[in-house]
VMD Tcl script that builds the backbone (N, CA, C; Angstrom):
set m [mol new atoms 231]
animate dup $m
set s [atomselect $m all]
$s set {name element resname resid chain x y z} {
  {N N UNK 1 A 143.450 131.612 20.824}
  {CA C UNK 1 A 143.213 132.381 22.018}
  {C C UNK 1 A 141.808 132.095 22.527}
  {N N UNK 2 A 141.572 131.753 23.703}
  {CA C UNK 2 A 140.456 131.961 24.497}
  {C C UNK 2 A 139.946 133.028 24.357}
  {N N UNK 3 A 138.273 133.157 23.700}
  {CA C UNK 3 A 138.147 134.870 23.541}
  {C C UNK 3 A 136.432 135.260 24.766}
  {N N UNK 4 A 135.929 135.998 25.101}
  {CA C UNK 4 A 134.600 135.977 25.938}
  {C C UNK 4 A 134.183 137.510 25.220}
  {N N UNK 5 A 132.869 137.013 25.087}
  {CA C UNK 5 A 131.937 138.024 24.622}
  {C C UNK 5 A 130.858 138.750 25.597}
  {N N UNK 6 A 130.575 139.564 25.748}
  {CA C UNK 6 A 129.557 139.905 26.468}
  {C C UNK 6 A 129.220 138.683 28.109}
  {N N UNK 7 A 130.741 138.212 28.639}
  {CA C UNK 7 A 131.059 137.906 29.793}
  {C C UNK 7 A 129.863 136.611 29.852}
  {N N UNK 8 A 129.453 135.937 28.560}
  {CA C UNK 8 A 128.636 134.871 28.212}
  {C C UNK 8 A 129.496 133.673 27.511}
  {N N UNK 9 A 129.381 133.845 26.665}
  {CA C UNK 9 A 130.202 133.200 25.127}
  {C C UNK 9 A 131.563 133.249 25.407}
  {N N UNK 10 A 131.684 132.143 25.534}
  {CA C UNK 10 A 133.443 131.664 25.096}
  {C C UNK 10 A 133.792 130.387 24.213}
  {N N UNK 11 A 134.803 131.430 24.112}
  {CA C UNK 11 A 135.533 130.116 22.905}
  {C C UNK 11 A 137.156 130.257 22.013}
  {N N UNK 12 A 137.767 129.292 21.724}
  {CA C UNK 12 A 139.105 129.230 21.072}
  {C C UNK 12 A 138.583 129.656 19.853}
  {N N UNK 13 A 139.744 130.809 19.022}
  {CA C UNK 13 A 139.977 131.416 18.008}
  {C C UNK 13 A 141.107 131.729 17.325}
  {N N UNK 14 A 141.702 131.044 16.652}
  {CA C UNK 14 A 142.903 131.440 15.998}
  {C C UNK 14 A 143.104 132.834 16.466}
  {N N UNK 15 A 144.677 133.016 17.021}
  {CA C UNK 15 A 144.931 134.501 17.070}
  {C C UNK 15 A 145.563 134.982 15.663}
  {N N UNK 16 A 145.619 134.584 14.752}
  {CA C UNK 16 A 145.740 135.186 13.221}
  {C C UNK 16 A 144.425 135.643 12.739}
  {N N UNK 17 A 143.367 135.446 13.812}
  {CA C UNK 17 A 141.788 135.940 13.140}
  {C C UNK 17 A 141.954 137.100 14.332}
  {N N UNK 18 A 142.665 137.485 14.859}
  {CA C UNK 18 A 142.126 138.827 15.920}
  {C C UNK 18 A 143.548 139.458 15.852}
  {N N UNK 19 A 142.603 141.156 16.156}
  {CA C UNK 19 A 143.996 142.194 16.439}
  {C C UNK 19 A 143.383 142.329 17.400}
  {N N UNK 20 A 144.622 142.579 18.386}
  {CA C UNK 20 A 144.477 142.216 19.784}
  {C C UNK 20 A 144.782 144.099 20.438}
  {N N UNK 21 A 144.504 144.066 21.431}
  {CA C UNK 21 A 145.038 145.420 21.893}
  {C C UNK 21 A 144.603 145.496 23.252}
  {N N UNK 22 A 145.726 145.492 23.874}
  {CA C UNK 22 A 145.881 145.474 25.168}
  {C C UNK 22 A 144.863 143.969 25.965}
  {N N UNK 23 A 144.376 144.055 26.433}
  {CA C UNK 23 A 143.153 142.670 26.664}
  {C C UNK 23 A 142.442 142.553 26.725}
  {N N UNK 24 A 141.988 143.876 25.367}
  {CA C UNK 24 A 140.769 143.465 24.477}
  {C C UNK 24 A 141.814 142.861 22.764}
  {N N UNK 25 A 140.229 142.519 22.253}
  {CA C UNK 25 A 140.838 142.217 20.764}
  {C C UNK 25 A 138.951 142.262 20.186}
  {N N UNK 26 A 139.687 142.959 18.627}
  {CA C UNK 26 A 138.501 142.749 17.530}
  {C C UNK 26 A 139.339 141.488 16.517}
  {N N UNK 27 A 138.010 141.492 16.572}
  {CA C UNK 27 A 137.652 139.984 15.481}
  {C C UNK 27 A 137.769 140.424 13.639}
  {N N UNK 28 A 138.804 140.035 13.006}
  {CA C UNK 28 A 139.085 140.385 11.916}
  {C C UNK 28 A 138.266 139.431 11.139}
  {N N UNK 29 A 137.754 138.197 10.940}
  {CA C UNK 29 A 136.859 138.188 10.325}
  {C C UNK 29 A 135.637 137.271 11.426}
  {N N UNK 30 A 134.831 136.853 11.135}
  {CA C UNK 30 A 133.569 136.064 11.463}
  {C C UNK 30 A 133.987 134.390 11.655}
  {N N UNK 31 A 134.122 134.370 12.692}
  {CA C UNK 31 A 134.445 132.578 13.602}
  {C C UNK 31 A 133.841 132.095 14.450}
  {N N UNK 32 A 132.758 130.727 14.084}
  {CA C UNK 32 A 132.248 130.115 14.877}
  {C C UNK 32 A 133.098 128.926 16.110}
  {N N UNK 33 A 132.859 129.383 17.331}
  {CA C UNK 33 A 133.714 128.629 17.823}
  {C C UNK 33 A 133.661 127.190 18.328}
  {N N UNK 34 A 131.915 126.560 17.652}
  {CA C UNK 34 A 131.214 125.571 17.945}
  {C C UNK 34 A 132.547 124.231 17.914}
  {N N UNK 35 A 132.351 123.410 19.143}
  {CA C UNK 35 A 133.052 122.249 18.645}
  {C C UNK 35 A 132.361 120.897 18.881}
  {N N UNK 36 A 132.772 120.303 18.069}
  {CA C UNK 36 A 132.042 118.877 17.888}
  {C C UNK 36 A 132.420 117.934 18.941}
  {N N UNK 37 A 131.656 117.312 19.313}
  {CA C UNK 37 A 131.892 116.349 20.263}
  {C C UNK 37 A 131.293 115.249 20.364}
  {N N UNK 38 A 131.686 114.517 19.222}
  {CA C UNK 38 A 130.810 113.096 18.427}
  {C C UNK 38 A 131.744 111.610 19.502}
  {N N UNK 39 A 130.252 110.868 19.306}
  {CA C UNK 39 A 130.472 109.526 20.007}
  {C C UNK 39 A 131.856 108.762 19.005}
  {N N UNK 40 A 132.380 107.942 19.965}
  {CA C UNK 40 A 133.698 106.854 19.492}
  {C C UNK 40 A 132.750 106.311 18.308}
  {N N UNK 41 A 134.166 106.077 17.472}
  {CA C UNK 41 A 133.467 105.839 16.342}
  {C C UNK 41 A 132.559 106.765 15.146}
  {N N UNK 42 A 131.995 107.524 15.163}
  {CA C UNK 42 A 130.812 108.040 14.551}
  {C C UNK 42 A 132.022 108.549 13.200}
  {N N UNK 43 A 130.682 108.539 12.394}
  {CA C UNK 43 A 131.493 108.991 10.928}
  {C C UNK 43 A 131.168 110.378 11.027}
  {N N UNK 44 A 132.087 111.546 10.702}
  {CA C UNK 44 A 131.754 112.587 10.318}
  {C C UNK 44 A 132.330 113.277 9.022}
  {N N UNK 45 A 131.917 114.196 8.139}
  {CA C UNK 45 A 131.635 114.977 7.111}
  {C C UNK 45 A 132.477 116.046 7.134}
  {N N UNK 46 A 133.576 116.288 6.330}
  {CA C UNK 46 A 134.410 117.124 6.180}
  {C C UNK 46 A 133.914 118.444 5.814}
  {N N UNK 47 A 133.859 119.147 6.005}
  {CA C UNK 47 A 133.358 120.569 5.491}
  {C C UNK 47 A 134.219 121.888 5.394}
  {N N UNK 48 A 134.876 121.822 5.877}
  {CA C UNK 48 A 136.023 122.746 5.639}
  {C C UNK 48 A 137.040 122.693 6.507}
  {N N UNK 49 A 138.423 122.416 5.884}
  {CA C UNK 49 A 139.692 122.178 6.854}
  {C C UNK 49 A 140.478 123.297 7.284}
  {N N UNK 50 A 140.550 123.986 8.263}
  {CA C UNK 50 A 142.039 124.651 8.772}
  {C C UNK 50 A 143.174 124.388 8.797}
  {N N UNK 51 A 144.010 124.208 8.289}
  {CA C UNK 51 A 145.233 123.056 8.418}
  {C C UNK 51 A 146.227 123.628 8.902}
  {N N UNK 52 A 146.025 124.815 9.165}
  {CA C UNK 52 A 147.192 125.704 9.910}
  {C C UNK 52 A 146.802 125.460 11.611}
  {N N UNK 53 A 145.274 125.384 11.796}
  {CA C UNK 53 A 145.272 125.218 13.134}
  {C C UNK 53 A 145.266 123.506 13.974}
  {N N UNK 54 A 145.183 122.872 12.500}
  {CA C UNK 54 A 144.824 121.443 12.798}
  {C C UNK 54 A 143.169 121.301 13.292}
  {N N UNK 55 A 142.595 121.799 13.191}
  {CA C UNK 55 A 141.059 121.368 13.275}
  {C C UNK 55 A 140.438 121.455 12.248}
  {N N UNK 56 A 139.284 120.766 12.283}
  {CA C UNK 56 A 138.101 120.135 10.656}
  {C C UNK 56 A 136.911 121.088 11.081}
  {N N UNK 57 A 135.848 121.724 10.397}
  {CA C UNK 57 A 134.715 122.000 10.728}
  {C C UNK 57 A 134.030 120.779 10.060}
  {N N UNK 58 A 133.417 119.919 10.943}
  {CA C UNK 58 A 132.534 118.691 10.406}
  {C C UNK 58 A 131.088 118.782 10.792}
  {N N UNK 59 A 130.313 117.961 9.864}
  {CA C UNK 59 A 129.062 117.714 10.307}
  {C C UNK 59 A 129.371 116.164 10.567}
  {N N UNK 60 A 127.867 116.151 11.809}
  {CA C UNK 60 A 128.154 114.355 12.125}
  {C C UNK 60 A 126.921 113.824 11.760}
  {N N UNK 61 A 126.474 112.419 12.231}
  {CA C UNK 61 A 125.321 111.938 11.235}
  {C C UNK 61 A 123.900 112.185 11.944}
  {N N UNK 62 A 124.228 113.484 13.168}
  {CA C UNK 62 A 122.846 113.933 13.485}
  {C C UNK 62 A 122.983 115.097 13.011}
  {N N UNK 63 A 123.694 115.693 11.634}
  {CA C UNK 63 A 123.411 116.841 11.479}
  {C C UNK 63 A 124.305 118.406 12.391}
  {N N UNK 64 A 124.262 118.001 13.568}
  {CA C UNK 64 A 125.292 118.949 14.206}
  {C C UNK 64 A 126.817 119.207 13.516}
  {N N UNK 65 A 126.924 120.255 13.468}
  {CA C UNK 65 A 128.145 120.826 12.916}
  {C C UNK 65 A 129.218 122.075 14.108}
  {N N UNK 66 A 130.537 121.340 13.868}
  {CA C UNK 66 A 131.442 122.372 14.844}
  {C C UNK 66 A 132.630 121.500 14.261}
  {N N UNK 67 A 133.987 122.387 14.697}
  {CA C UNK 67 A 135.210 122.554 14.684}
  {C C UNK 67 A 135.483 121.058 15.733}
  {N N UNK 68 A 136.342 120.116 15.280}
  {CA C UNK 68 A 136.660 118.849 15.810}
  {C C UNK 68 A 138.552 118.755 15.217}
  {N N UNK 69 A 139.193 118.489 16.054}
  {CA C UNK 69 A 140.959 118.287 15.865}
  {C C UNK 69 A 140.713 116.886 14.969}
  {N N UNK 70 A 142.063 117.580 13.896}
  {CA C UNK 70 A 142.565 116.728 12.901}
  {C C UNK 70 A 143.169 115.216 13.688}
  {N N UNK 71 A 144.360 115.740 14.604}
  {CA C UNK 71 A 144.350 114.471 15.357}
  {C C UNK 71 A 143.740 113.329 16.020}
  {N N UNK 72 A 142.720 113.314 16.050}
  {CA C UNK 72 A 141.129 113.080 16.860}
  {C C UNK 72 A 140.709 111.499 15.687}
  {N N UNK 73 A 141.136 112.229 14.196}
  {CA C UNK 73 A 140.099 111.264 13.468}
  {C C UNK 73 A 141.194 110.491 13.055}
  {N N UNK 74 A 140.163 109.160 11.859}
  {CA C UNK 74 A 141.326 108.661 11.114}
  {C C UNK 74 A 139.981 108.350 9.815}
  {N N UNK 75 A 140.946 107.940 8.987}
  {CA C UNK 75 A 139.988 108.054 7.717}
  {C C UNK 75 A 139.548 106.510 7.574}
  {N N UNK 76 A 138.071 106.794 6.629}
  {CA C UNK 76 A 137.342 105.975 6.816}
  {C C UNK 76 A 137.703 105.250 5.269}
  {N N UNK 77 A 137.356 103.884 5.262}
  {CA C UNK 77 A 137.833 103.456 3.911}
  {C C UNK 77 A 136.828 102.829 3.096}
}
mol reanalyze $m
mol bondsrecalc $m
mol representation Tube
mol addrep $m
């Protein structure tokens, strides 16, 4: 779900992380909605997988870290 905070901050959030009510919703646990947006090519750093939503939280090789789609990569050998 598309969620907006304080009519600033937006961002996609699993709706299995929110109870929703009416068109508001609280946040059942703590989700960064940062996403990565690394150059063709670039190697990035697995850090924790969602596999229910299909996205990776990765770091890339400047250090920046966010949520990047499983479909997106391919593995490095």
């Amino acid at each position: 779900m598309l969620v907006e905070r304080d009519s600033r901050d937006r961002g996609w959030v699993p709706a299995r992380y929110l109870h929703r009510s009416g068109p508001s919703a609280v946040a059942l646990r703590r989700y960064d909605t940062t996403t990565l947006t690394p150059s063709q090519n670039a190697v990035l750093t697995l850090i924790e997988a969602d596999a229910e939503s299909g996205w990776l939280w990765c770091r890339d090789e400047e250090g920046d870290e966010g949520w990047f789609p499983t479909n997106r990569l391919e593995p490095s050998f």
